[in-house]
C-alpha positions as CSV (number, residue, x, y, z in Angstrom):
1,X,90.3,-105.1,-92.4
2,X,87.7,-103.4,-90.4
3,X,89.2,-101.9,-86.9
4,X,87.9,-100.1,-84.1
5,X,89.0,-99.0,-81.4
6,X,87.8,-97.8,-77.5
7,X,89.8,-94.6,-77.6
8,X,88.3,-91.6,-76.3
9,X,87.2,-89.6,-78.8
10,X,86.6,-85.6,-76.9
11,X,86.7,-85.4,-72.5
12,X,86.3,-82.3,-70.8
13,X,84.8,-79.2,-71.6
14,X,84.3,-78.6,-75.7
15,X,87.1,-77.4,-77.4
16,X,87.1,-73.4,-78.5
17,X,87.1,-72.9,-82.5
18,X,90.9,-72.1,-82.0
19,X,91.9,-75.3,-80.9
20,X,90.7,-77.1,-83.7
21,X,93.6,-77.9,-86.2
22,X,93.7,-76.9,-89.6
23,X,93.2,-80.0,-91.5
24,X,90.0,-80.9,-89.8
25,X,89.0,-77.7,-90.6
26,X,87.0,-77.2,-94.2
27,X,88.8,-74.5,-96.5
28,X,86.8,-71.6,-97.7
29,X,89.6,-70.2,-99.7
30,X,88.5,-70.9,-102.9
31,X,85.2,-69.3,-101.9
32,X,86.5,-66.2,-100.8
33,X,90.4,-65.5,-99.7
34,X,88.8,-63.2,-96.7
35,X,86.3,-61.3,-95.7
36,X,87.5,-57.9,-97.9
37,X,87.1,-60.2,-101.0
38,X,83.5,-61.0,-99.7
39,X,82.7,-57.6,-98.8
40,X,84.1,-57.0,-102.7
41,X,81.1,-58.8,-104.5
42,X,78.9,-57.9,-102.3
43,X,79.1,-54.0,-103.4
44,X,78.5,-56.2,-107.2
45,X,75.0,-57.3,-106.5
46,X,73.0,-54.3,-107.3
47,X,75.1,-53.5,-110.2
48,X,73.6,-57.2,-111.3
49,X,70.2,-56.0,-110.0
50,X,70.3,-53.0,-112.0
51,X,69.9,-54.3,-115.2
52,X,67.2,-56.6,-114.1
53,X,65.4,-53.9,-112.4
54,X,65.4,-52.0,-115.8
55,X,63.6,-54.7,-117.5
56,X,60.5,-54.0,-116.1
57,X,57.4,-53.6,-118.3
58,X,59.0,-55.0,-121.4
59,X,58.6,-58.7,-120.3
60,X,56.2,-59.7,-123.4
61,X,58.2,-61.7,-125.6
62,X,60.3,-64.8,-126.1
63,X,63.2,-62.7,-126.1
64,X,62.9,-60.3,-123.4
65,X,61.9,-63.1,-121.1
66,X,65.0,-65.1,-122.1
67,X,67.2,-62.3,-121.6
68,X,65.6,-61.8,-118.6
69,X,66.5,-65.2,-116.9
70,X,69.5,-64.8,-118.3
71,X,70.5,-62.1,-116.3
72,X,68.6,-63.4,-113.1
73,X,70.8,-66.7,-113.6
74,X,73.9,-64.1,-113.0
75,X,72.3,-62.4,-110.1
76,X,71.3,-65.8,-108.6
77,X,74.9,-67.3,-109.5
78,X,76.7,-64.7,-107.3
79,X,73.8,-64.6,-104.4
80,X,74.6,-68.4,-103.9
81,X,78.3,-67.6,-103.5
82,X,77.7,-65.1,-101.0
83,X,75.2,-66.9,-98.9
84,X,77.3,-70.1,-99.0
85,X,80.5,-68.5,-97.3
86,X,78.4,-66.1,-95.2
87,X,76.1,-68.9,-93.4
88,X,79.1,-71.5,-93.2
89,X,81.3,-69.0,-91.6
90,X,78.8,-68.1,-88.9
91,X,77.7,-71.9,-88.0
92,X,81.6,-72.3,-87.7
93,X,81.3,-70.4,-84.0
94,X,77.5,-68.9,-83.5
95,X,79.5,-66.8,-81.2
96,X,81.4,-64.6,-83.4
97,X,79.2,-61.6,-84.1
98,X,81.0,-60.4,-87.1
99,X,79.9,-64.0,-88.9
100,X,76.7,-63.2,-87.2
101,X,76.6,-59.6,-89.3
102,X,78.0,-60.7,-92.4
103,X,74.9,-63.3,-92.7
104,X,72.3,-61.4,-90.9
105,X,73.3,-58.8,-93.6
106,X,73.5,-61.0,-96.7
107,X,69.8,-62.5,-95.7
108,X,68.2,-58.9,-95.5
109,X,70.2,-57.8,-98.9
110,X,68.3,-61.0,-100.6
111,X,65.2,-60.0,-99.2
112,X,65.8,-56.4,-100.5
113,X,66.6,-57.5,-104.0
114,X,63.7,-60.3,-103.8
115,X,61.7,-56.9,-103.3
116,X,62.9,-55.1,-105.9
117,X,62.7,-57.7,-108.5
118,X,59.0,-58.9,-106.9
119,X,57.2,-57.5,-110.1
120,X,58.7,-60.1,-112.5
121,X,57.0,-63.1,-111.9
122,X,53.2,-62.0,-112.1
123,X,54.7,-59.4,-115.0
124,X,55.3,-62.1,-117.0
125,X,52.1,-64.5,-116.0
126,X,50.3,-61.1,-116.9
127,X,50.7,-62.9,-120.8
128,X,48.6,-65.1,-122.6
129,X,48.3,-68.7,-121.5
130,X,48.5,-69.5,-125.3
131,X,52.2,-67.1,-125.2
132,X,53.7,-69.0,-122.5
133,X,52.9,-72.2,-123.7
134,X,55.1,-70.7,-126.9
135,X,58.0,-69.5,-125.2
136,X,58.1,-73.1,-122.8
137,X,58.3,-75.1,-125.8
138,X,60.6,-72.5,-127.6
139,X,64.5,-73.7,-128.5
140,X,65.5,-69.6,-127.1
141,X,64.1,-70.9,-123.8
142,X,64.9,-74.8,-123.3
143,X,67.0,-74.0,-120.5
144,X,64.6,-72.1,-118.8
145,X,61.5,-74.9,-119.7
146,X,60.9,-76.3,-115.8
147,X,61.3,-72.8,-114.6
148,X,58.1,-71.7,-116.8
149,X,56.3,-74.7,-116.2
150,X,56.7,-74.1,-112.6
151,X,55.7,-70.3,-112.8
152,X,52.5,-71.4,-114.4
153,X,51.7,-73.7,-112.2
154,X,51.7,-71.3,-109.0
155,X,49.9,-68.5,-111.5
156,X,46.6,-69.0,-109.2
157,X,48.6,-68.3,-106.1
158,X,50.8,-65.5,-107.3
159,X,49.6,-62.2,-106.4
160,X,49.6,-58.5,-107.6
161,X,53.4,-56.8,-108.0
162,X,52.2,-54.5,-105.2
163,X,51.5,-57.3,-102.8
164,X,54.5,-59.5,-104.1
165,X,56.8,-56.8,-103.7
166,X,55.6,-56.8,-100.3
167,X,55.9,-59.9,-99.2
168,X,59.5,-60.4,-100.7
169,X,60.4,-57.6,-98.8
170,X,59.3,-58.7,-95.3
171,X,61.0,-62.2,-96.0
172,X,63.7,-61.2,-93.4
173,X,61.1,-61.0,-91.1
174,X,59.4,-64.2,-91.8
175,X,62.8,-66.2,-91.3
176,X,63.1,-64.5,-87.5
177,X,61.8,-67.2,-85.8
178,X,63.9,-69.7,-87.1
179,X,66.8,-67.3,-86.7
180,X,66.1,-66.5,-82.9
181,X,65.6,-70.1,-82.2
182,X,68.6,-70.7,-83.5
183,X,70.7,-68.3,-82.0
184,X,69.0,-69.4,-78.5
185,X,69.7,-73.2,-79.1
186,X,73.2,-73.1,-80.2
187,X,75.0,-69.7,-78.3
188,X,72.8,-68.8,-75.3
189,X,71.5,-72.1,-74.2
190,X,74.1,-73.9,-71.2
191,X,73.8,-77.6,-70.7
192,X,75.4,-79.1,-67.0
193,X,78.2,-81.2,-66.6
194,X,77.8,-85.0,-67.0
195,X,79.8,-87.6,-64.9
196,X,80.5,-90.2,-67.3
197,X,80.8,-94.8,-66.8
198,X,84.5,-93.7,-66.1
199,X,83.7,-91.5,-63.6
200,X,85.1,-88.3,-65.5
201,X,83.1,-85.1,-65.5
202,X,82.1,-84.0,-69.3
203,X,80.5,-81.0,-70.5
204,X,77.0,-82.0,-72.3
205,X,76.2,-80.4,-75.3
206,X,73.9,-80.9,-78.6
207,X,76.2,-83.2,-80.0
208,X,77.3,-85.1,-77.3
209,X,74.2,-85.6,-76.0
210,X,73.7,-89.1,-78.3
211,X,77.3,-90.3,-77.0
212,X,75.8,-90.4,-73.3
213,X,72.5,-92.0,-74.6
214,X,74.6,-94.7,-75.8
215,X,76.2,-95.2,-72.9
216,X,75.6,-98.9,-71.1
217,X,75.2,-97.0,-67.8
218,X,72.0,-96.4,-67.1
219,X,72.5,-93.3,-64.7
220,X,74.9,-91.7,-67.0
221,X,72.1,-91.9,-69.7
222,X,69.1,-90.4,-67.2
223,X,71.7,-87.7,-66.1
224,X,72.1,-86.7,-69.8
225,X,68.6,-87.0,-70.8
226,X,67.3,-85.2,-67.5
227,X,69.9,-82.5,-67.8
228,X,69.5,-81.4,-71.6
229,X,65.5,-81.7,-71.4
230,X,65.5,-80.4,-68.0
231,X,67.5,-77.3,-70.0
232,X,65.3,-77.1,-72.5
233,X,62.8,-76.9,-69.9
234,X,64.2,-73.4,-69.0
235,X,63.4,-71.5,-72.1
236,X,59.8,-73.5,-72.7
237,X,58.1,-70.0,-73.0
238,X,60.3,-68.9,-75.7
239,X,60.9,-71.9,-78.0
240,X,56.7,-71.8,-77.9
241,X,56.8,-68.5,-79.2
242,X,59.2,-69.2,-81.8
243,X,57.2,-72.0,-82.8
244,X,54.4,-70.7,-82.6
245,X,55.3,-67.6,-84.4
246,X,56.9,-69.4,-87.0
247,X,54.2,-71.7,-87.6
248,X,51.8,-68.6,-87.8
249,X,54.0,-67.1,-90.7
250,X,53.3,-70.8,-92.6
251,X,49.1,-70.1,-92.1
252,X,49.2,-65.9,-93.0
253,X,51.2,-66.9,-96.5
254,X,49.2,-69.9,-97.3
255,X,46.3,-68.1,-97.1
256,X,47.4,-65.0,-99.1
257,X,48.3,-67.6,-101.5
258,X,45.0,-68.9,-102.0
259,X,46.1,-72.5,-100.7
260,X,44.1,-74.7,-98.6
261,X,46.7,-75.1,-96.2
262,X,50.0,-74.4,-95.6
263,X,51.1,-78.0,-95.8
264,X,49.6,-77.5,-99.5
265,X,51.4,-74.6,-100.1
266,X,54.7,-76.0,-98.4
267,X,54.4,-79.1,-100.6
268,X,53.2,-77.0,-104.3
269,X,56.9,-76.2,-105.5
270,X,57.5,-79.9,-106.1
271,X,54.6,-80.3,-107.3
272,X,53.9,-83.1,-104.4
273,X,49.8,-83.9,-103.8
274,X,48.7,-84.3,-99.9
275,X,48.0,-87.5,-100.5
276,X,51.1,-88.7,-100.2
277,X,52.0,-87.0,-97.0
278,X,48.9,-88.2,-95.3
279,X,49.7,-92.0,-97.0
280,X,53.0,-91.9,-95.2
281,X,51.5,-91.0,-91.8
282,X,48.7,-93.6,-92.6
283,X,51.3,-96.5,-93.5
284,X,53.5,-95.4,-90.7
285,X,50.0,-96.3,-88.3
286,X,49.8,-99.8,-90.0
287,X,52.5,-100.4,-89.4
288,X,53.5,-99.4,-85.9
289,X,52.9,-103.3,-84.9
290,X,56.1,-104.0,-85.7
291,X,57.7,-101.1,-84.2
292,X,56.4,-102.0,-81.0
293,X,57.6,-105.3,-81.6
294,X,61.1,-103.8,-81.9
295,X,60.4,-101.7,-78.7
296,X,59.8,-104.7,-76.6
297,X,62.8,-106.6,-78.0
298,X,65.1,-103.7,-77.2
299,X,63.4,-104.1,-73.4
300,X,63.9,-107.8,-72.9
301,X,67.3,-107.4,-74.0
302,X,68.4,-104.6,-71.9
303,X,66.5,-106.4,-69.5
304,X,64.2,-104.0,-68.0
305,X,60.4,-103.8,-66.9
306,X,59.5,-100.8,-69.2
307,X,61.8,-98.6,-71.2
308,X,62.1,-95.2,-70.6
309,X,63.1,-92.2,-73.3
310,X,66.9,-92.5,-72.4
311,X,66.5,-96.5,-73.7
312,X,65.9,-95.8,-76.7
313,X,69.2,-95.6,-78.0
314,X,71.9,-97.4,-76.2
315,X,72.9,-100.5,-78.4
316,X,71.4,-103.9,-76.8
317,X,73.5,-106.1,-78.5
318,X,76.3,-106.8,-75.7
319,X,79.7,-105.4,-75.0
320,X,80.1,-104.4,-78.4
321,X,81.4,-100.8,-77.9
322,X,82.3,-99.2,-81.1
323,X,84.5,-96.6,-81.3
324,X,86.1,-95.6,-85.3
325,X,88.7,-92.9,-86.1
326,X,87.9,-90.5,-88.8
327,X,90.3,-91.9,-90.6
328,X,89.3,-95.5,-91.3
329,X,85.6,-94.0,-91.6
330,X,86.8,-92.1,-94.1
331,X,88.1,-95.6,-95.7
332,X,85.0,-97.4,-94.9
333,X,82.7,-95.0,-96.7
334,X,85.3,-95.1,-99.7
335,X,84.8,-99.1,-99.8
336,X,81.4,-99.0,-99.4
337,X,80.7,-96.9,-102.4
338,X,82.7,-98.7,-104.8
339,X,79.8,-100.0,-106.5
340,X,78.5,-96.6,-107.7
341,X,81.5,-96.5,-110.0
342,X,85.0,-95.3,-110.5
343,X,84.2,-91.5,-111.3
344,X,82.6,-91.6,-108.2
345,X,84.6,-93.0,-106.0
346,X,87.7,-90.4,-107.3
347,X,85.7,-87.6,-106.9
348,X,84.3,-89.1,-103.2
349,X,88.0,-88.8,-102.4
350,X,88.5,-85.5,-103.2
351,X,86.5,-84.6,-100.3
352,X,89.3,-85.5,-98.2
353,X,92.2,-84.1,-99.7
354,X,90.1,-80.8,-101.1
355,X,89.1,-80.5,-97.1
356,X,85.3,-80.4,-97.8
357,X,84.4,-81.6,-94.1
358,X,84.6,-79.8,-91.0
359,X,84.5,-82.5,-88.9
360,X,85.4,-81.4,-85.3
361,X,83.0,-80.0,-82.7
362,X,84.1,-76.7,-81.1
363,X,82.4,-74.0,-78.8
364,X,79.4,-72.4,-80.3
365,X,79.5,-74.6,-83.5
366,X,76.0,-75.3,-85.4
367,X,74.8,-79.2,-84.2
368,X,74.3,-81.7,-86.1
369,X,75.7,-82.4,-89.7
370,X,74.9,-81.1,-93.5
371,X,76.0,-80.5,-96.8
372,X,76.4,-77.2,-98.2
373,X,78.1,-75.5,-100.9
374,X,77.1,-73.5,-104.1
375,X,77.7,-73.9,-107.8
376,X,80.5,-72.4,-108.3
377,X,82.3,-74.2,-105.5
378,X,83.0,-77.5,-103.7
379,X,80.4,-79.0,-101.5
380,X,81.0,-78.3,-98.0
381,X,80.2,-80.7,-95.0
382,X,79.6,-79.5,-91.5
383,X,80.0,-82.8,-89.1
384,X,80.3,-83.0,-85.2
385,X,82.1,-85.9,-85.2
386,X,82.5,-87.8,-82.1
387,X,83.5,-91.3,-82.9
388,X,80.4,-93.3,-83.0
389,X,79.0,-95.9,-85.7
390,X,76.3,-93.5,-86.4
391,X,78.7,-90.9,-86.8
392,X,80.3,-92.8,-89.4
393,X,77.2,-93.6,-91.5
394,X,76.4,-89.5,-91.0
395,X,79.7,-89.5,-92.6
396,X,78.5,-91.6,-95.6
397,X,75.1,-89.7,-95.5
398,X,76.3,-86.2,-95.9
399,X,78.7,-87.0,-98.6
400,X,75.7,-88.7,-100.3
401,X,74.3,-84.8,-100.5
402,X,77.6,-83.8,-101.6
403,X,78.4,-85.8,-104.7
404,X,74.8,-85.7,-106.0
405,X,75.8,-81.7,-106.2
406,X,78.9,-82.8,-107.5
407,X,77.1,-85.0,-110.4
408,X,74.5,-82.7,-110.9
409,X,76.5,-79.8,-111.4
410,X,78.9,-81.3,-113.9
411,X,75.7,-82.5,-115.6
412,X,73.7,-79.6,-115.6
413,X,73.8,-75.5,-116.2
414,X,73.2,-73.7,-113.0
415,X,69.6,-73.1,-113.4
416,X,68.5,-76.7,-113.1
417,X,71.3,-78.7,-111.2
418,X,69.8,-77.5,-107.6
419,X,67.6,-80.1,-106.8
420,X,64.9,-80.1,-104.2
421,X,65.3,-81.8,-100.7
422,X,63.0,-84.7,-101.7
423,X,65.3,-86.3,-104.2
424,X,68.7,-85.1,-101.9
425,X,67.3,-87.3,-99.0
426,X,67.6,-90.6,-102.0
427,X,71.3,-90.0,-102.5
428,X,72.4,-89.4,-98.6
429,X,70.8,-92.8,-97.5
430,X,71.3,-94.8,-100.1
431,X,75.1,-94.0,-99.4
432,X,74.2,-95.3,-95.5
433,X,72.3,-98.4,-97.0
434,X,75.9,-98.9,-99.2
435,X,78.0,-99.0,-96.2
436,X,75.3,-101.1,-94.4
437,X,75.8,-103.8,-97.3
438,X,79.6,-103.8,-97.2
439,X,80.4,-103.7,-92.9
440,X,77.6,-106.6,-93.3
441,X,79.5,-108.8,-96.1
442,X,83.2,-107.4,-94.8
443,X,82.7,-108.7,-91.7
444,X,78.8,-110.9,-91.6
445,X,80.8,-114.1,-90.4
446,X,81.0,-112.4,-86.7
447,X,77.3,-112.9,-85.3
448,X,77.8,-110.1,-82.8
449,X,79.0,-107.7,-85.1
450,X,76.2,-108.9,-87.8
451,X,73.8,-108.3,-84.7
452,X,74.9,-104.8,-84.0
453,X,74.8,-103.9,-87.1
454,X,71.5,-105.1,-87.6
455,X,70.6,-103.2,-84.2
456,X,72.0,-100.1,-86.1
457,X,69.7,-100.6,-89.4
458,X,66.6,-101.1,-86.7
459,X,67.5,-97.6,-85.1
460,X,68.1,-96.0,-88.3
461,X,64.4,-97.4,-89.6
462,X,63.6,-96.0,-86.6
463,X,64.9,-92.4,-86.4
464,X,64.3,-91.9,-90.3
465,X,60.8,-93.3,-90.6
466,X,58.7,-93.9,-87.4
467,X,60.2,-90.3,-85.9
468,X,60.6,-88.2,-88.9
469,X,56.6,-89.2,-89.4
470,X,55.7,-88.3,-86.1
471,X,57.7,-85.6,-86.6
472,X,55.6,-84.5,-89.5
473,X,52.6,-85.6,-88.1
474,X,53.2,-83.4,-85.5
475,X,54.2,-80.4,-87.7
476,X,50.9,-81.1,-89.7
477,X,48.5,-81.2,-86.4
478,X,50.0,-77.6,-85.0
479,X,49.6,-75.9,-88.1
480,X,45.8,-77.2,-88.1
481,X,45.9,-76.1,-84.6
482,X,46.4,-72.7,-85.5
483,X,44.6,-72.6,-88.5
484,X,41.5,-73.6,-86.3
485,X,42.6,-70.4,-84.1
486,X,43.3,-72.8,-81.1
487,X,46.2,-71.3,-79.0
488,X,50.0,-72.9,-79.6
489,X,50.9,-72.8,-75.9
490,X,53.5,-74.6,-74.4
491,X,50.6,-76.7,-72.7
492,X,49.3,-77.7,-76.0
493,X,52.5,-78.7,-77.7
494,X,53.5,-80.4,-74.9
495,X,50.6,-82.3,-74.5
496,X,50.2,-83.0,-78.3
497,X,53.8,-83.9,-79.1
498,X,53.6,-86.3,-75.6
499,X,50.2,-88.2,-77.1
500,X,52.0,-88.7,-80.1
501,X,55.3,-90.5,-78.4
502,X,52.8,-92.5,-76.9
503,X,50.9,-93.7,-79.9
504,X,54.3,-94.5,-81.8
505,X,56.4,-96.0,-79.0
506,X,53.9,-98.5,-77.8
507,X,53.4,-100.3,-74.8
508,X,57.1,-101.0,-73.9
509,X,58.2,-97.1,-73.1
510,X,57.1,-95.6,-69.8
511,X,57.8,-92.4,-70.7
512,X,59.6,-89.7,-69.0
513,X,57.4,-86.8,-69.4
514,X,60.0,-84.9,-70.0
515,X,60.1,-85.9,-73.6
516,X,57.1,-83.8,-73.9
517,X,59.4,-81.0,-74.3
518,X,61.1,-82.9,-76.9
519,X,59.7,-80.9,-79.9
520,X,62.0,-77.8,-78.5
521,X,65.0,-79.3,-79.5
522,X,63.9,-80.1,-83.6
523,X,65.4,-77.7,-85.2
524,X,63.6,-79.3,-88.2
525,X,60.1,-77.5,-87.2
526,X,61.5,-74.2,-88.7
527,X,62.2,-75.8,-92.4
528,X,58.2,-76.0,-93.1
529,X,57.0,-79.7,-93.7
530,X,60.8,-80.8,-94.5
531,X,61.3,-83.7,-92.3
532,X,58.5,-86.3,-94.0
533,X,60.8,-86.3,-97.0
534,X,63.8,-88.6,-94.7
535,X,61.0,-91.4,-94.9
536,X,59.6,-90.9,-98.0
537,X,63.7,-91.2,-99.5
538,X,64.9,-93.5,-97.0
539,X,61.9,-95.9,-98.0
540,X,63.0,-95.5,-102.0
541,X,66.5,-95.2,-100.7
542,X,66.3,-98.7,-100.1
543,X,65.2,-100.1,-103.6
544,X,67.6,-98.2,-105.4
545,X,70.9,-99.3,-102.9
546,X,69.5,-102.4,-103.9
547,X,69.5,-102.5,-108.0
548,X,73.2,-100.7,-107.4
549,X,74.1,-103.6,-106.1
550,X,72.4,-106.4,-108.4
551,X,73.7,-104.9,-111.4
552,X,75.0,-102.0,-113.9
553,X,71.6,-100.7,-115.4
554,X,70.5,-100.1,-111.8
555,X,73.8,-98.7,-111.0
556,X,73.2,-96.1,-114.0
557,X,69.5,-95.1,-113.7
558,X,70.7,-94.2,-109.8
559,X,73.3,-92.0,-111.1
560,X,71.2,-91.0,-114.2
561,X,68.7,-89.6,-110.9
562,X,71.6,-88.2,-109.1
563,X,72.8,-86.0,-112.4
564,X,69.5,-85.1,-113.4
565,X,69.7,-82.5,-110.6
566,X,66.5,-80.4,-110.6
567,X,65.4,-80.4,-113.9
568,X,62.2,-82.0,-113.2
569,X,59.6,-82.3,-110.6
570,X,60.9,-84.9,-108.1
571,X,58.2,-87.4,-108.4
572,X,58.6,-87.8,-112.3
573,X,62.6,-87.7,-111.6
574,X,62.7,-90.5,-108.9
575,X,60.1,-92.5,-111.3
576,X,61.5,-92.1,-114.5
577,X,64.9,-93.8,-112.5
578,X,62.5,-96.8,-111.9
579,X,60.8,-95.9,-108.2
580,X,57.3,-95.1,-108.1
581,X,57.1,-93.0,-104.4
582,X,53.1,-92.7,-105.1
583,X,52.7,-96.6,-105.3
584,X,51.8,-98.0,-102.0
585,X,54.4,-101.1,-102.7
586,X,57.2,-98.9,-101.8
587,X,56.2,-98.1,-97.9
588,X,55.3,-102.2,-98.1
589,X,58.5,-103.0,-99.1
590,X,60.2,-100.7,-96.9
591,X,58.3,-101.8,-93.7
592,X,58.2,-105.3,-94.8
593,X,62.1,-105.1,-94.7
594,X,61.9,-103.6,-91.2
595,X,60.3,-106.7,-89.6
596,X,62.5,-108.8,-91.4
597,X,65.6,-107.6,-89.9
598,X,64.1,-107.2,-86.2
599,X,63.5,-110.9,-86.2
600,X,66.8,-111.7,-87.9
601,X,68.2,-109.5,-85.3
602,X,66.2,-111.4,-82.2
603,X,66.9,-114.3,-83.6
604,X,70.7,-113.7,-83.1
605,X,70.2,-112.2,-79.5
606,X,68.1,-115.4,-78.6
């Protein structure tokens, strides 16, 4: 039976790291027991590098080369483990600077090595075309195929050993931005106080700041959306330079490169054609009609003249105030993935009793939510949870990333079960379009939970599609902005990111122009054309939650996809599984499912 409850799930000021019990905790112990064991294989890696390192100039045959990646497949297997405990320890408390060391350290030992071993890859495109053709069909090599295929594909765009060397070297510095930013955003950044509907006063923070926004108080929402922009506001100048430095990075390596642009060169690893990023922005514009229509329903229902920014996100469907306990989450998401299967379903639960999840906000703590973790150990969840529906389908989401590591690294040798962030965003929503299905059917008989949950799926569509485009619409417009040598200034972000809220939220909003510093707070920006993939997945997301549910083929060519990891480029792997992303009939489909649901959902409020 589905429960909730209107407990209260964090007051006061946010809890210190400390205070946070154990079992809500995840368990790095069979990472590393503690930090000596750590510091242990650390002192290992250039004994790995060594041997590598020694290599060089005798990477002209089938043999050297497979020894080669061999030995790099070591080097890379203990790099993963060391990176994976060093980053999750220090987004446990961005405050601790000895978490802050350990990964500032482990990032500029990667970048050293990178260095060192920079030669390899132009060493060995220095052979034949008809040669590597040879060794990439060649039994010695099979588990290194994609990897060649890949490293002839970027032959044009990989430069001397001199200048490669070089630029692996300075890769420390090229991540600085993102680092700063996020140092600034997490640790140094204070948000005010917030008087909440029950008159209590609560500290606002990152993740928080949706909790207020849901709020049916009005004030209590412009309090929180005035005070955390209003912060943001504060450190305008720097978060501009970040960007703007960061962005800059994107154009100097793009061009070095040889690529037309740096979306092209952000987008040439997955072997992913601009076409399709500008077809998504494209569709998105069609499409915005219904959006709008979506914008004005939310506005008649909450009753209001225009909408403004901290609207957008309270539920309109009335006094439904839904509050779940980790704990029957936890069950929820269970249920609702029953239909992938018995093997996954017992290794979903492990997650609980292995303590995958750190679930709990504390002081200092990264926002938001992922899914970590290496090959050699479990996946790891970071969560903020705070007791909201959303929260519980970030719940399902993440461990969508988790077990498609956990199927793809049963299924497939180290070198090829990483996959790339295109396919990961299929398997994390098509978990949230599971648990949709079953609260739907568990409880579809009550129209104003239906309705809310409908109101949910609308707001999803929205913050995974219509955003994340703008989103990359914006990211794509500011790197042509400096490529053009116009001036990234706080004016002109503002000013661009602000046009673009207006274009996409229609003529319902009256916005705030405060949410012109929005783009300040996306920590997204500093992950290089990453956030168009969320719509691009969520739209094939759809189709595939769909066949699960019809029937077992679809069920197995889903988790066929899932355990294919990244042995392929994503398009062919997300094809070959029965979903062509290039074919214009999936956006349709997806948007065509969107106005469906806002009518079925304003049919139920009328």
């Amino acid at each position: 039976m589905i429960a909730y409850t209107t407990e209260k799930t964090s007051t006061g000021a946010i809890p210190l790291r400390e205070g946070i019990p154990g079992e809500h905790r995840w368990d790095l112990l069979p990472l590393y027991a503690d930090s000596e064991a750590w510091e242990a294989d650390f002192a290992r890696l250039d004994d790995l590098a060594a041997p590598l390192e020694a290599m060089r100039g005798t990477l002209c045959g089938e043999e050297a080369v497979a020894q080669f990646c061999e030995a790099d497949t070591r080097l890379d297997l203990l790099m993963d483990r060391l990176h994976t405990y060093a980053h999750l320890k220090a987004d446990e408390d961005k405050g601790v600077e000895a978490n802050q060391a350990r990964e500032s350290r482990v990032r500029a030992k990667f970048a050293e090595i990178a260095g060192r071993l920079a030669w390899a890859s132009p060493e060995i495109l220095a052979n034949s075309e008809e040669d590597l053709l040879v060794w990439i069909a060649s039994e010695r090599l099979i588990g290194y195929r994609y990897f060649l295929e890949k490293l002839v594909r970027r032959k044009r765009h990989t430069l001397s050993e001199a200048e490669e060397s070089l630029l692996a070297g300075a890769a420390a510095i090229f991540s600085g931005p993102g680092e700063t930013y996020g140092l600034l955003t997490n640790v140094d950044l204070k948000f005010p106080e917030i008087t909440d509907s029950g008159g209590e006063s609560r500290e606002l923070s990152q993740g928080r700041f949706l909790t207020f926004l849901e709020s049916r108080d009005r004030k209590v929402r412009q309090d929180a959306f005035e005070g955390l922009y209003d912060s943001y506001q504060g450190v305008l100048n720097t978060v501009s330079c970040t960007l703007r430095t960061h962005v800059k990075t994107h154009t100097f390596l793009s061009r070095r490169r040889h690529y037309s642009s740096a979306l092209e060169a952000a987008l040439s690893p997955d072997n992913v054609p601009v076409a399709l990023y500008e077809a998504l922005i494209e569709a998105n514009h069609r499409a915005l009609p219904a959006f709008h229509g979506y914008m004005d329903l939310r506005r008649r229902q909450l009753g209001l003249d225009k909408l403004d920014m901290c609207d957008v996100y309270v539920p309109i469907v009335p006094e439904m105030d839904v509050k779940v306990p980790f704990e029957q989450a936890c069950e929820w998401v269970v249920e609702a993935c029953a239909p992938l299967g018995s093997e996954y379903v017992e290794a979903l639960k492990t997650a609980f009793a292995d303590r995958w999840i750190d679930r709990s906000e504390n002081r200092g703590k990264r926002s938001g939510a992922y899914s970590s973790g290496c090959y050699e150990s479990m996946p790891y969840i970071l969560l903020n949870y705070q007791g909201r529906l959303d929260d519980v389908f970030t719940l399902a989401h993440e461990l969508g990333h988790s077990m498609h590591s956990w199927l793809a690294n049963h299924a497939q040798p180290s070198q090829l079960a990483g996959y790339p962030i295109f396919i990961a965003e299929i398997a994390s929503t098509a978990n949230e379009a599971l648990l949709l299905d079953f609260l739907l059917k568990k409880r579809g008989d009550d129209s104003a939970f239906r309705a809310y949950l409908l109101n949910h799926y609308c707001d999803g569509f929205r913050g995974t599609v219509y955003r994340q485009t703008m989103f990359a619409e914006f990211e794509k417009d500011v790197h042509e902005m400096d490529a053009a040598g116009e001036a990234l200034t706080p004016e002109a972000l503002c000013d661009a990111y602000y046009e673009l809220n207006r274009v996409f939220l229609g003529p319902a909003i009256e916005a705030d122009r405060r949410i012109s510093w929005e783009w300040a707070r996306i920590p997204h920006f500093y992950y290089n054309f990453y956030v168009y993939k969320y719509a691009t997945s969520f739209c094939a997301s759809q189709i595939f939650a769909e066949r699960i549910l019809m029937d077992e083929p679809g069920r197995e060519s889903y988790l066929g996809l899932l355990r294919a990891g990244g042995s392929a480029d994503p398009l062919d792997l997300v094809r070959g599984a029965g979903v062509d992303l290039q074919s214009p009939e999936v956006m349709t489909q997806a948007f065509g499912r969107f106005e469906a649901t806002v009518q079925e959902l304003d049919d139920l409020l009328s």
